[in-house]
mmJSON file of the N, C-alpha and C atoms, coordinates in Angstrom:
{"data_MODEL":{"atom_site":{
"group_PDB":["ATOM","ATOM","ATOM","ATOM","ATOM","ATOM","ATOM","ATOM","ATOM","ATOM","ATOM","ATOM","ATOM","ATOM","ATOM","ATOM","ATOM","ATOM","ATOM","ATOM","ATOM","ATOM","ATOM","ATOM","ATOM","ATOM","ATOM","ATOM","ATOM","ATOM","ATOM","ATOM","ATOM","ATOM","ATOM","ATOM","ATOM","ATOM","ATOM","ATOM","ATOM","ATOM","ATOM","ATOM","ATOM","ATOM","ATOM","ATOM","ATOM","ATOM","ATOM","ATOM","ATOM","ATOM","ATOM","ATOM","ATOM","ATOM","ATOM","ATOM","ATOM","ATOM","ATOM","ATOM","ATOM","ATOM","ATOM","ATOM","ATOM","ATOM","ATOM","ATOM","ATOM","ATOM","ATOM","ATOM","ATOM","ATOM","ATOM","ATOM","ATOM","ATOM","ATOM","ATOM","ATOM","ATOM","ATOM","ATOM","ATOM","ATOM","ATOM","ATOM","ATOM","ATOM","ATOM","ATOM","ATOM","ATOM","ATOM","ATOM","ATOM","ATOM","ATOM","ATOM","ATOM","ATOM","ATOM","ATOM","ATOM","ATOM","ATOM","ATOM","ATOM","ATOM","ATOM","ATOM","ATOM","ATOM","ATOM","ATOM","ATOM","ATOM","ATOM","ATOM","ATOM","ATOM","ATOM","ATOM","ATOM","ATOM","ATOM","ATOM","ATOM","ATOM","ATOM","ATOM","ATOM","ATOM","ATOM","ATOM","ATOM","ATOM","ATOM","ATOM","ATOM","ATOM","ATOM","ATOM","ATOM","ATOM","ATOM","ATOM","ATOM","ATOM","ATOM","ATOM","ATOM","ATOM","ATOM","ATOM","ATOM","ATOM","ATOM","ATOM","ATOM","ATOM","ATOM","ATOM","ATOM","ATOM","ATOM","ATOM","ATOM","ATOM","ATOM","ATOM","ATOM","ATOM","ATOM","ATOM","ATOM","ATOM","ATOM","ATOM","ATOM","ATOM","ATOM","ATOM","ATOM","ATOM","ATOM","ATOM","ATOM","ATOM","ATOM","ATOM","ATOM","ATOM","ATOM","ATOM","ATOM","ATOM","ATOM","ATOM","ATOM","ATOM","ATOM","ATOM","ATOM","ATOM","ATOM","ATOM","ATOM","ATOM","ATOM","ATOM","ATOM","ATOM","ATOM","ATOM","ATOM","ATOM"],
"id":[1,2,3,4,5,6,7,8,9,10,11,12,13,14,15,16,17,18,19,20,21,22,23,24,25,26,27,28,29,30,31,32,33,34,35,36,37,38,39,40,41,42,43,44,45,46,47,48,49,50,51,52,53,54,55,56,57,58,59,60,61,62,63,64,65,66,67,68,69,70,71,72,73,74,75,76,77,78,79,80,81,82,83,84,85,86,87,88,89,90,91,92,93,94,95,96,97,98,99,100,101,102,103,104,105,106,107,108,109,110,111,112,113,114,115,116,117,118,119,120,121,122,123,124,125,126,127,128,129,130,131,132,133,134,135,136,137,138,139,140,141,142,143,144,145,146,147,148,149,150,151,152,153,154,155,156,157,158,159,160,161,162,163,164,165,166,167,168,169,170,171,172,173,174,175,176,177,178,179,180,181,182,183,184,185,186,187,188,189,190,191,192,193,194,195,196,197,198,199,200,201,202,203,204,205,206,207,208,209,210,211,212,213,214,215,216,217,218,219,220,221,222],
"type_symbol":["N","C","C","N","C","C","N","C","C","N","C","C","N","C","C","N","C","C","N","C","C","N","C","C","N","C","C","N","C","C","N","C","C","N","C","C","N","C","C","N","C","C","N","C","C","N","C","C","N","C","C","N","C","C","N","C","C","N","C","C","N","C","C","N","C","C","N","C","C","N","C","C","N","C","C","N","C","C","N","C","C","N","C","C","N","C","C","N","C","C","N","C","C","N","C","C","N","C","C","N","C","C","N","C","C","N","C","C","N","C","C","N","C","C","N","C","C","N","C","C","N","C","C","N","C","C","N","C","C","N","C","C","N","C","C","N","C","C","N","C","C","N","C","C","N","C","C","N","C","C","N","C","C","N","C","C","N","C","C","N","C","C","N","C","C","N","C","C","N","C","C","N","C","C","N","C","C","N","C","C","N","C","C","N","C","C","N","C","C","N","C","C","N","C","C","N","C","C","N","C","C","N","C","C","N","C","C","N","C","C","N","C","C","N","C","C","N","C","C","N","C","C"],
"label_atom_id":["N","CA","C","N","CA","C","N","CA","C","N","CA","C","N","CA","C","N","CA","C","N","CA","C","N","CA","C","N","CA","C","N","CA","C","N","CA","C","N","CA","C","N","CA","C","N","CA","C","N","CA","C","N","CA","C","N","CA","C","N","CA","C","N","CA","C","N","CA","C","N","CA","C","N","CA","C","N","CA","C","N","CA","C","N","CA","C","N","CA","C","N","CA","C","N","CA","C","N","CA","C","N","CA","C","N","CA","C","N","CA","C","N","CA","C","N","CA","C","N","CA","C","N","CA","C","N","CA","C","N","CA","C","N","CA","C","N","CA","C","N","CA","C","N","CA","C","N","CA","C","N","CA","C","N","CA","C","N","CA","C","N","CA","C","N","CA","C","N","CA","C","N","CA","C","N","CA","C","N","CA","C","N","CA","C","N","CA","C","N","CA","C","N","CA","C","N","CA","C","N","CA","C","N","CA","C","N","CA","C","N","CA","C","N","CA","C","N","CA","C","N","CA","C","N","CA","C","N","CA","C","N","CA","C","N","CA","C","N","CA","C","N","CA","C","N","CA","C","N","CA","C","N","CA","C","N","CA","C"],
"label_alt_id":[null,null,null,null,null,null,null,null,null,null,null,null,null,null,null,null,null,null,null,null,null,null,null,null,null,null,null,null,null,null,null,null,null,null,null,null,null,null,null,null,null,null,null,null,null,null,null,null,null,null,null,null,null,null,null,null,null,null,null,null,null,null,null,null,null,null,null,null,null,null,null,null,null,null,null,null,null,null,null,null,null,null,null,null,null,null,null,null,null,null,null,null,null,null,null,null,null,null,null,null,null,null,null,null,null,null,null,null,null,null,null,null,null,null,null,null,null,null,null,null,null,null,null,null,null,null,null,null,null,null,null,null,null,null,null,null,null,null,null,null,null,null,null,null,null,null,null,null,null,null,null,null,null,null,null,null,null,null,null,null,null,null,null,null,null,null,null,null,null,null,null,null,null,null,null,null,null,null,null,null,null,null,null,null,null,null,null,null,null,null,null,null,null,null,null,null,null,null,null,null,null,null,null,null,null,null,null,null,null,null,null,null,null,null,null,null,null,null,null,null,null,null],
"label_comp_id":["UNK","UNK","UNK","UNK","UNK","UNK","UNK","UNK","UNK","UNK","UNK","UNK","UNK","UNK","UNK","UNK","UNK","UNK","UNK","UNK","UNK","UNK","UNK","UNK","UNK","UNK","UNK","UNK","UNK","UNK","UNK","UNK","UNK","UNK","UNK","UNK","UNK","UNK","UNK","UNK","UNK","UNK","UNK","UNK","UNK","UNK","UNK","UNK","UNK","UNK","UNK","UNK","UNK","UNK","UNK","UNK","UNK","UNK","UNK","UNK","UNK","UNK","UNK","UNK","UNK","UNK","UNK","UNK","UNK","UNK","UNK","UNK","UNK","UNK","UNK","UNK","UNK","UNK","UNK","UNK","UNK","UNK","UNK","UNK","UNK","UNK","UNK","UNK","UNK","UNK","UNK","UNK","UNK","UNK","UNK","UNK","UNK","UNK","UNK","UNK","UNK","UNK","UNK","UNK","UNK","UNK","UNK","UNK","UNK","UNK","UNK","UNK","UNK","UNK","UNK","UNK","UNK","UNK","UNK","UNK","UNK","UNK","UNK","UNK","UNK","UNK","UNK","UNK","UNK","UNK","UNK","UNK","UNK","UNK","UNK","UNK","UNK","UNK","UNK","UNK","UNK","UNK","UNK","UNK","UNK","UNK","UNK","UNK","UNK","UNK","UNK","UNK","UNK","UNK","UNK","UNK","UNK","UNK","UNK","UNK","UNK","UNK","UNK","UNK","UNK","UNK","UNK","UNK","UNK","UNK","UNK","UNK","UNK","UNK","UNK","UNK","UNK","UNK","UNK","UNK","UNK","UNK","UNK","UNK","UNK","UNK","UNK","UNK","UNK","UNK","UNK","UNK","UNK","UNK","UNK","UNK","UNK","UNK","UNK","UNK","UNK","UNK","UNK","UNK","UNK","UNK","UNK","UNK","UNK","UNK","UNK","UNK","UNK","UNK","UNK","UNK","UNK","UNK","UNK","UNK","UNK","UNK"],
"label_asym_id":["A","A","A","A","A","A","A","A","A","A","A","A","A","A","A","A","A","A","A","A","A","A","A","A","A","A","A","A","A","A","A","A","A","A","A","A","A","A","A","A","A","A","A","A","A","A","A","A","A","A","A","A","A","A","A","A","A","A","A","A","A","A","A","A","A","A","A","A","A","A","A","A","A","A","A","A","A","A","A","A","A","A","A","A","A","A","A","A","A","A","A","A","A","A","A","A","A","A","A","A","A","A","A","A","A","A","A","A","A","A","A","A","A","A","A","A","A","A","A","A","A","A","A","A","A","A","A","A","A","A","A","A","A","A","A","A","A","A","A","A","A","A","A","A","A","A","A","A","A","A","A","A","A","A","A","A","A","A","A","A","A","A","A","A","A","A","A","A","A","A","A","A","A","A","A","A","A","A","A","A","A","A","A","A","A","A","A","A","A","A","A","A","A","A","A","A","A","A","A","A","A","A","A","A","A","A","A","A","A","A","A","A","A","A","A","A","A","A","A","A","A","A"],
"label_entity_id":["1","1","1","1","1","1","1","1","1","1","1","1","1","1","1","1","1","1","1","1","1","1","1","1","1","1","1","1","1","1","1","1","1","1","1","1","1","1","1","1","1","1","1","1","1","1","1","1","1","1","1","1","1","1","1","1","1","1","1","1","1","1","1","1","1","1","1","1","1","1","1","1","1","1","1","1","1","1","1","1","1","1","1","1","1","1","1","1","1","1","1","1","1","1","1","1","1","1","1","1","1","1","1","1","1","1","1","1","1","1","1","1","1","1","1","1","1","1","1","1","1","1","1","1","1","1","1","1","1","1","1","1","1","1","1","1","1","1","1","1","1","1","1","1","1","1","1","1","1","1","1","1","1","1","1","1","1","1","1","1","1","1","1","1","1","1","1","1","1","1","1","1","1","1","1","1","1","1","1","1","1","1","1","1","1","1","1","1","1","1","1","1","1","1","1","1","1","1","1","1","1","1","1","1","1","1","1","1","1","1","1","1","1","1","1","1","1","1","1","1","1","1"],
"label_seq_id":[1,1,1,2,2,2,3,3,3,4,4,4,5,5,5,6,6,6,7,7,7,8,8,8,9,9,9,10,10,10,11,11,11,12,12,12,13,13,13,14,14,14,15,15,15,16,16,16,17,17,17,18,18,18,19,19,19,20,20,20,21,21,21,22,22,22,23,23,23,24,24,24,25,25,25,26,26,26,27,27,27,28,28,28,29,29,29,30,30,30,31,31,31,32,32,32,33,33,33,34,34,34,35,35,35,36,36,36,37,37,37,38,38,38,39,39,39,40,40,40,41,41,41,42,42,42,43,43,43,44,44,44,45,45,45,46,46,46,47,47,47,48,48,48,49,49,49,50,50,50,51,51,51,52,52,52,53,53,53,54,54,54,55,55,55,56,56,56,57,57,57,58,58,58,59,59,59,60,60,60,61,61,61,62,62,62,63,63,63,64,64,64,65,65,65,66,66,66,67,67,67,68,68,68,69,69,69,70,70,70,71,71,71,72,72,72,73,73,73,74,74,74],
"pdbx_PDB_ins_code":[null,null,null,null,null,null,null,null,null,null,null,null,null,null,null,null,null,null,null,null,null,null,null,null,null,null,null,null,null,null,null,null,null,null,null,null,null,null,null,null,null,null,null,null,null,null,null,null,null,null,null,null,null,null,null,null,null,null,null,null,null,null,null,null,null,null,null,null,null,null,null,null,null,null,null,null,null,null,null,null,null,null,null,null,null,null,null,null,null,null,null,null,null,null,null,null,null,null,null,null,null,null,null,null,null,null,null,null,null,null,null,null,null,null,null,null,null,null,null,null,null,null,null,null,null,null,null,null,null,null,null,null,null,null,null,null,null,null,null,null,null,null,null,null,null,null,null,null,null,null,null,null,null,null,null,null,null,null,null,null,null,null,null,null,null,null,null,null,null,null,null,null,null,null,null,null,null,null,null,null,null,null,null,null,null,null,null,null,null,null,null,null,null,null,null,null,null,null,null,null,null,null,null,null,null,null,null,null,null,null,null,null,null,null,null,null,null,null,null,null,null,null],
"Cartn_x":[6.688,7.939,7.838,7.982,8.231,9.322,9.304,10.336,11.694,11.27,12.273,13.105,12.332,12.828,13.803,13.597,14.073,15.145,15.55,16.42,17.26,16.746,17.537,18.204,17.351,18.172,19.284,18.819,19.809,21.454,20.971,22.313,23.221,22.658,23.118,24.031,23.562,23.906,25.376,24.978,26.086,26.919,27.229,27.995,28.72,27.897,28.584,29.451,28.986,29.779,30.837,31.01,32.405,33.214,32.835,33.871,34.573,33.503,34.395,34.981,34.713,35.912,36.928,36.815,38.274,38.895,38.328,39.112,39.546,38.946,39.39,40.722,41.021,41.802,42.916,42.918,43.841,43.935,42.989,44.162,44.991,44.524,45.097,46.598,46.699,47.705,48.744,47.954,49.171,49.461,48.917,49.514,49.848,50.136,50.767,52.42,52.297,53.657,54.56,53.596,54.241,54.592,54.17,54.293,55.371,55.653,57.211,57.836,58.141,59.094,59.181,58.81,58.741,59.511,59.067,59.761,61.024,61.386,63.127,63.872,62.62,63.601,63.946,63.082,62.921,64.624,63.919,65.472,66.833,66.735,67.999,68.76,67.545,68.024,68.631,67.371,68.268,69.58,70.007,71.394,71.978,71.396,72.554,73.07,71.759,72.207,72.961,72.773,73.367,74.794,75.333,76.559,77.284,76.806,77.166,76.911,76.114,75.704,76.809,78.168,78.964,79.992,79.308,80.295,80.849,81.789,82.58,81.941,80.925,79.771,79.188,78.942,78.073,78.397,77.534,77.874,78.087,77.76,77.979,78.539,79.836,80.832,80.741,80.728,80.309,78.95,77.729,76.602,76.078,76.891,76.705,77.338,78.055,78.301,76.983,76.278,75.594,73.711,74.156,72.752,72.896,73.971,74.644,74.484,74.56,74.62,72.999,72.988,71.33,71.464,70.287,70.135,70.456,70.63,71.351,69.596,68.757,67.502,67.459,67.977,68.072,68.708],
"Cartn_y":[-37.077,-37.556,-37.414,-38.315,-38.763,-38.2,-38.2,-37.307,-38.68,-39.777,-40.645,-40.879,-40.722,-40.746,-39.414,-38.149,-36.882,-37.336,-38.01,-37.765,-39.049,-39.835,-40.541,-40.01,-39.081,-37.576,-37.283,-36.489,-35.782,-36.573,-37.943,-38.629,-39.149,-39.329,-39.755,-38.368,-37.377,-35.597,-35.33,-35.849,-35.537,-36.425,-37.561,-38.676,-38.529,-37.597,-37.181,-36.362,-35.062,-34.268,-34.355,-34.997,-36.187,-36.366,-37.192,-37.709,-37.046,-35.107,-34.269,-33.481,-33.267,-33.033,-33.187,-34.995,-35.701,-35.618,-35.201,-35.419,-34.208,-33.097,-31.929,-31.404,-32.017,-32.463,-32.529,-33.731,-34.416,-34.008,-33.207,-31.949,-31.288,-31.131,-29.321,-29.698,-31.015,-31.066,-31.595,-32.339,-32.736,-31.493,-30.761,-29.233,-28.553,-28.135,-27.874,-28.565,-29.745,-30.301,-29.611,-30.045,-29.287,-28.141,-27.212,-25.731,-25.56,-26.608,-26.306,-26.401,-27.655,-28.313,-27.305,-26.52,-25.689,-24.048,-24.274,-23.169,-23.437,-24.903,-25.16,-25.122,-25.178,-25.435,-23.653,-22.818,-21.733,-20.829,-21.209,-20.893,-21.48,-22.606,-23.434,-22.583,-22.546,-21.962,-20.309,-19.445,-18.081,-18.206,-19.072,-19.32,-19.238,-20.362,-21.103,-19.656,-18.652,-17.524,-16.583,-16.035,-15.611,-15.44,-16.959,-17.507,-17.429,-16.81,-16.859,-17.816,-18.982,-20.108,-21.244,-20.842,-21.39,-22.949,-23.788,-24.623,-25.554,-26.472,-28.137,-28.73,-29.167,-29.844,-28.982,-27.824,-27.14,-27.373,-28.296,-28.695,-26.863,-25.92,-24.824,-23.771,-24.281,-23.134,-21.239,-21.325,-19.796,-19.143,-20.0,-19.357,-18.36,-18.228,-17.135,-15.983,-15.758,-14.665,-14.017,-15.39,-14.44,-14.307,-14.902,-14.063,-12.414,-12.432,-10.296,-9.803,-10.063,-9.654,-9.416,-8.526,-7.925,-8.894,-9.35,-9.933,-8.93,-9.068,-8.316,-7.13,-8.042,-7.538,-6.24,-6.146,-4.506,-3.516],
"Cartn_z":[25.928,26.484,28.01,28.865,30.13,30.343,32.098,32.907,32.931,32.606,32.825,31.082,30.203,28.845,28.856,29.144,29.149,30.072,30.854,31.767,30.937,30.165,29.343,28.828,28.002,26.843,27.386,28.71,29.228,29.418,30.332,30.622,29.232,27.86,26.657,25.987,26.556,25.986,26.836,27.715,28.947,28.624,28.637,28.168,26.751,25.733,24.67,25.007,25.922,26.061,26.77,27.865,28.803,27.284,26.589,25.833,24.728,24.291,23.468,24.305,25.394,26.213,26.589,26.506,26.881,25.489,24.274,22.931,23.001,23.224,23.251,24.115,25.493,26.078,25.482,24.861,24.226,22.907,22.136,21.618,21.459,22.784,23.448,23.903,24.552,24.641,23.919,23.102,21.594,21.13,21.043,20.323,20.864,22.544,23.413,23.642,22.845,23.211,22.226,20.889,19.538,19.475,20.071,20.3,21.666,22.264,23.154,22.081,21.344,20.363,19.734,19.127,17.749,18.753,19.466,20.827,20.82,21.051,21.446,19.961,19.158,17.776,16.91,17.567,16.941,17.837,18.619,20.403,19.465,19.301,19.023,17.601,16.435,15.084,15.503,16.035,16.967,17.497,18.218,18.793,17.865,16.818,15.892,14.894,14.544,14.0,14.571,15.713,16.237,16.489,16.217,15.92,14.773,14.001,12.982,12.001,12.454,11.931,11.061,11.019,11.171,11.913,12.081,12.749,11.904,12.526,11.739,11.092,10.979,10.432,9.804,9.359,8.733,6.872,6.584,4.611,4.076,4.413,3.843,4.996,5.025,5.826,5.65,4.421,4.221,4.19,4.615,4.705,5.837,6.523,7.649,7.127,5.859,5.124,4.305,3.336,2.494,3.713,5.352,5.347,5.911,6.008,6.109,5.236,3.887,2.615,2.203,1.549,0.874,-0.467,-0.789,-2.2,-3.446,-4.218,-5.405,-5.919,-5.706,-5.89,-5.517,-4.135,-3.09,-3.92],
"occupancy":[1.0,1.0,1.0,1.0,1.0,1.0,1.0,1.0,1.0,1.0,1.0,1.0,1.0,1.0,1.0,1.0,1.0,1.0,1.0,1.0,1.0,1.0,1.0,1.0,1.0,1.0,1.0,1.0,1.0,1.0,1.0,1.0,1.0,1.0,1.0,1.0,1.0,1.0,1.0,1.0,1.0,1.0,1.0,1.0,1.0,1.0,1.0,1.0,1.0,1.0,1.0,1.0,1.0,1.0,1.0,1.0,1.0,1.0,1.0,1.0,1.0,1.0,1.0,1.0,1.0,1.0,1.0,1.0,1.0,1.0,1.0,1.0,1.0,1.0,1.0,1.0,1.0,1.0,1.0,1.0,1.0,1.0,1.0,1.0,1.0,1.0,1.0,1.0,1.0,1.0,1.0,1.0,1.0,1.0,1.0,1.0,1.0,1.0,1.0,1.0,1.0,1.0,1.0,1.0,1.0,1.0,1.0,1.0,1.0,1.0,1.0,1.0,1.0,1.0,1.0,1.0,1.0,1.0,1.0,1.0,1.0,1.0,1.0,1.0,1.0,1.0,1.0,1.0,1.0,1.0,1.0,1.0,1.0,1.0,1.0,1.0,1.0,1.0,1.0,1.0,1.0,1.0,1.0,1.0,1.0,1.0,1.0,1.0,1.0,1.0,1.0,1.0,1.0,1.0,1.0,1.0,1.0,1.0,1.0,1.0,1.0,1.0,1.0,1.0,1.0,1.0,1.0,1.0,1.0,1.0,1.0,1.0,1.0,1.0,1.0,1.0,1.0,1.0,1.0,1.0,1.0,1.0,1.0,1.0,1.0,1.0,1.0,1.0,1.0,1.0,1.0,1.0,1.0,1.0,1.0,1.0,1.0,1.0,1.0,1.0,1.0,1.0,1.0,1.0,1.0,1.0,1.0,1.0,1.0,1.0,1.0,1.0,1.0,1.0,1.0,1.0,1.0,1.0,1.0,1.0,1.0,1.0],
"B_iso_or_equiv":[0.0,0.0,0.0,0.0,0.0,0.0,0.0,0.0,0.0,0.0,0.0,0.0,0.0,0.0,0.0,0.0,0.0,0.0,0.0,0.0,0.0,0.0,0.0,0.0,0.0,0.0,0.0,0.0,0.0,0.0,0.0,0.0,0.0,0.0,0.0,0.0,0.0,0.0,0.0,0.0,0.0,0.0,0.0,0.0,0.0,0.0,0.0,0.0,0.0,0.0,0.0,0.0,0.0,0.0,0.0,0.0,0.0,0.0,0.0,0.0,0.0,0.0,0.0,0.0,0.0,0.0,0.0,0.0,0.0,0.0,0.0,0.0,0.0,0.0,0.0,0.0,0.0,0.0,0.0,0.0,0.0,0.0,0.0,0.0,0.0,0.0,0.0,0.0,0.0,0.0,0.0,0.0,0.0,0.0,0.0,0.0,0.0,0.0,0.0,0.0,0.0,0.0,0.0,0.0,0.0,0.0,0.0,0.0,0.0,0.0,0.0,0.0,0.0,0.0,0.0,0.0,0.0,0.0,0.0,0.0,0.0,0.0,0.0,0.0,0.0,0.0,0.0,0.0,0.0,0.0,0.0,0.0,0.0,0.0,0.0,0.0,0.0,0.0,0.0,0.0,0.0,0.0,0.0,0.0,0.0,0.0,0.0,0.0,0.0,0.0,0.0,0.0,0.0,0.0,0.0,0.0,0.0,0.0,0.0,0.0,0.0,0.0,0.0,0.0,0.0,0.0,0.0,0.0,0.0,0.0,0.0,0.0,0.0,0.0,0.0,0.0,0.0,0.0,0.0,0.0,0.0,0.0,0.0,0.0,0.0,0.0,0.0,0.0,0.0,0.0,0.0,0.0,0.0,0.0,0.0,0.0,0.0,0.0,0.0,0.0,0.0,0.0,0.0,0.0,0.0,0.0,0.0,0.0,0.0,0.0,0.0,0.0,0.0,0.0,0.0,0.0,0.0,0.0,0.0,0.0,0.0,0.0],
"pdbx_formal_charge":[null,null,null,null,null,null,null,null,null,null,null,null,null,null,null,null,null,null,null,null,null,null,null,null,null,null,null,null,null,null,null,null,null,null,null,null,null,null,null,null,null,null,null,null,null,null,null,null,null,null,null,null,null,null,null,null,null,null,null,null,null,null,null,null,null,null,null,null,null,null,null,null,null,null,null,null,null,null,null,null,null,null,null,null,null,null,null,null,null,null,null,null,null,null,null,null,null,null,null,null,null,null,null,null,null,null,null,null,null,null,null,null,null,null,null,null,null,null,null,null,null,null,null,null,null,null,null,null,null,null,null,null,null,null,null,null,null,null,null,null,null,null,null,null,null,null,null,null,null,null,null,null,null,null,null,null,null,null,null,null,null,null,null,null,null,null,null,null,null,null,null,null,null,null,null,null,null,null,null,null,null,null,null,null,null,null,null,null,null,null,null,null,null,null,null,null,null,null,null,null,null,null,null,null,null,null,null,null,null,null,null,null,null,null,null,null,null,null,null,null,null,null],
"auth_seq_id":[1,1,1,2,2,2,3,3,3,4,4,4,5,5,5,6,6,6,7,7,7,8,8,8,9,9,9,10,10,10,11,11,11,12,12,12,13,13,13,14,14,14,15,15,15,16,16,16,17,17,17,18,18,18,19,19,19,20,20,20,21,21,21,22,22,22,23,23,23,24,24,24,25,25,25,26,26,26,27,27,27,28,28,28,29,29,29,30,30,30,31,31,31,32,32,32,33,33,33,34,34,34,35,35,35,36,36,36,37,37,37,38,38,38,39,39,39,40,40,40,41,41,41,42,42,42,43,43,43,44,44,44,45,45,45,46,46,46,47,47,47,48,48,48,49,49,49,50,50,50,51,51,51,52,52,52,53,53,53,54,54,54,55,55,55,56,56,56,57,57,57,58,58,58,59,59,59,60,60,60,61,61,61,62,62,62,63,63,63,64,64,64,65,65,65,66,66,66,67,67,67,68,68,68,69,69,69,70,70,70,71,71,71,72,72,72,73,73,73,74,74,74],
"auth_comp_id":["UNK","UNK","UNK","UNK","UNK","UNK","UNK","UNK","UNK","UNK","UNK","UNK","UNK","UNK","UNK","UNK","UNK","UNK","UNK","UNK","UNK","UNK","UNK","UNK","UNK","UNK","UNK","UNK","UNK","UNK","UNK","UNK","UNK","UNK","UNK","UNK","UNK","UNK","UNK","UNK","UNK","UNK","UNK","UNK","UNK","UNK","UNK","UNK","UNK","UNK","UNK","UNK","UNK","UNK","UNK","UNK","UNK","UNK","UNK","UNK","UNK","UNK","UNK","UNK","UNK","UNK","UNK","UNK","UNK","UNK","UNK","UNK","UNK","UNK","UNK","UNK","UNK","UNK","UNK","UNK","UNK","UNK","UNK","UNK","UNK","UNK","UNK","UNK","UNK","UNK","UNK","UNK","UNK","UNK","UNK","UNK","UNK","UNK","UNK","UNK","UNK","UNK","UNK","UNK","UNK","UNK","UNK","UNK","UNK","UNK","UNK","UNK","UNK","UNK","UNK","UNK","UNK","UNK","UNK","UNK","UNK","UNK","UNK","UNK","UNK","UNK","UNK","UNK","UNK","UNK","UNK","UNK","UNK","UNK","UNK","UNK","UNK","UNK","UNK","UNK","UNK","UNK","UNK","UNK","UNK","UNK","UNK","UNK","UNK","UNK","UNK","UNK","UNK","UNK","UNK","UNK","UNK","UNK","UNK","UNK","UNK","UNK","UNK","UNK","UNK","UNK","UNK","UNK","UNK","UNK","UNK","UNK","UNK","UNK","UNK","UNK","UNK","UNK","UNK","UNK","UNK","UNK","UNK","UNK","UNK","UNK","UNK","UNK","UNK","UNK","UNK","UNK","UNK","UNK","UNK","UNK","UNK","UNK","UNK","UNK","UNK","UNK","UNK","UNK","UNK","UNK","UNK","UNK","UNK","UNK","UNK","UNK","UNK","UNK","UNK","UNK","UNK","UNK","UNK","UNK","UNK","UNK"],
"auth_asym_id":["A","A","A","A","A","A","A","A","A","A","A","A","A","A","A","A","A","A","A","A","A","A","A","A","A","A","A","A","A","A","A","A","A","A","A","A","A","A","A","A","A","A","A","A","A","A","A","A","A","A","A","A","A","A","A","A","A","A","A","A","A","A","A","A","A","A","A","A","A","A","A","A","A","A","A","A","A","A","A","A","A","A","A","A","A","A","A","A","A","A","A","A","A","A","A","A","A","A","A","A","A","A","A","A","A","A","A","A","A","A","A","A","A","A","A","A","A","A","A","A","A","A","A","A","A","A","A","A","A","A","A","A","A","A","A","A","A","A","A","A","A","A","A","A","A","A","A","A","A","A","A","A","A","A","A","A","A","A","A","A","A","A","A","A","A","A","A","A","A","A","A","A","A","A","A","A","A","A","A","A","A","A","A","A","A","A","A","A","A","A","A","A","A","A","A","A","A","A","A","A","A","A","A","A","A","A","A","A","A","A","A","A","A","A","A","A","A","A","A","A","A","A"],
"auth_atom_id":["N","CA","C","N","CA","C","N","CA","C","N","CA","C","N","CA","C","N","CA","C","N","CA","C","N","CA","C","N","CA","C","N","CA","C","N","CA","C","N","CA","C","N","CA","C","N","CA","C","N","CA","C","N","CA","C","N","CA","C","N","CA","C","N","CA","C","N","CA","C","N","CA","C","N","CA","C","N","CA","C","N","CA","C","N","CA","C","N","CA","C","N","CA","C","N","CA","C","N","CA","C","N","CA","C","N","CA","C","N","CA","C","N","CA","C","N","CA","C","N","CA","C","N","CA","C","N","CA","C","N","CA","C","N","CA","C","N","CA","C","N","CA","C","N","CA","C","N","CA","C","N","CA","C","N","CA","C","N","CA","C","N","CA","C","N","CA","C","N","CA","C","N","CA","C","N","CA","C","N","CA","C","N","CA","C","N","CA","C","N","CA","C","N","CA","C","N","CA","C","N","CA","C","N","CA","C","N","CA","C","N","CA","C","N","CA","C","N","CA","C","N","CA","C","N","CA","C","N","CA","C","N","CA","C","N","CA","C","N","CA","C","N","CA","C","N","CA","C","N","CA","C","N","CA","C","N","CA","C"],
"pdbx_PDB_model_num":[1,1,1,1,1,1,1,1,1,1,1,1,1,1,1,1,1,1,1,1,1,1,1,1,1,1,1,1,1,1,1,1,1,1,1,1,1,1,1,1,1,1,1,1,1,1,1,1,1,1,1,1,1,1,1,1,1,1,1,1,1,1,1,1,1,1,1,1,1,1,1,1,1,1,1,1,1,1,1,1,1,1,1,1,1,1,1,1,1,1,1,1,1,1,1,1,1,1,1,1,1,1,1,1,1,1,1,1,1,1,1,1,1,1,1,1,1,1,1,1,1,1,1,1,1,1,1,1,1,1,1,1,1,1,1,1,1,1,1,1,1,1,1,1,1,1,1,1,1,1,1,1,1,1,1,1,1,1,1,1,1,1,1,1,1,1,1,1,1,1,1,1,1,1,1,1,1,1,1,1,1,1,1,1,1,1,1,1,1,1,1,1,1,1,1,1,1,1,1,1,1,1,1,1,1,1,1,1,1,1,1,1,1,1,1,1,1,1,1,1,1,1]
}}}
């Protein structure tokens, strides 16, 4: 193998690696976004408990009672 074939190698190796980088990239940050989202949603449900989880709209008005309550299991 020639110094010009090897440097073929090389530039074809490098060019692979450019492009799992840029995928890797773009991983990182699709799952970086997901992991705010899942942040504001984890924040939002805390509030919402915190509150008693209670509001106008809530299809089950009394469920901020039974999560105070121990399961019968206890």
């Amino acid at each position: 193998m020639n110094i010009e074939e090897r440097l073929i190698d090389i530039e074809i190796k490098l060019t692979g690696q450019d492009d799992l980088t840029q995928e890797l990239n773009r991983v990182v940050y699709q799952q970086q976004k997901q992991i705010d989202e899942l942040r504001l949603l984890c924040t939002a449900l805390i509030k919402r408990l915190g509150e008693g989880g209670g509001d106008a709209g809530d299809p089950h008005p009394d469920a901020g009672s039974y999560t105070q309550e121990k399961p019968p299991h206890y």
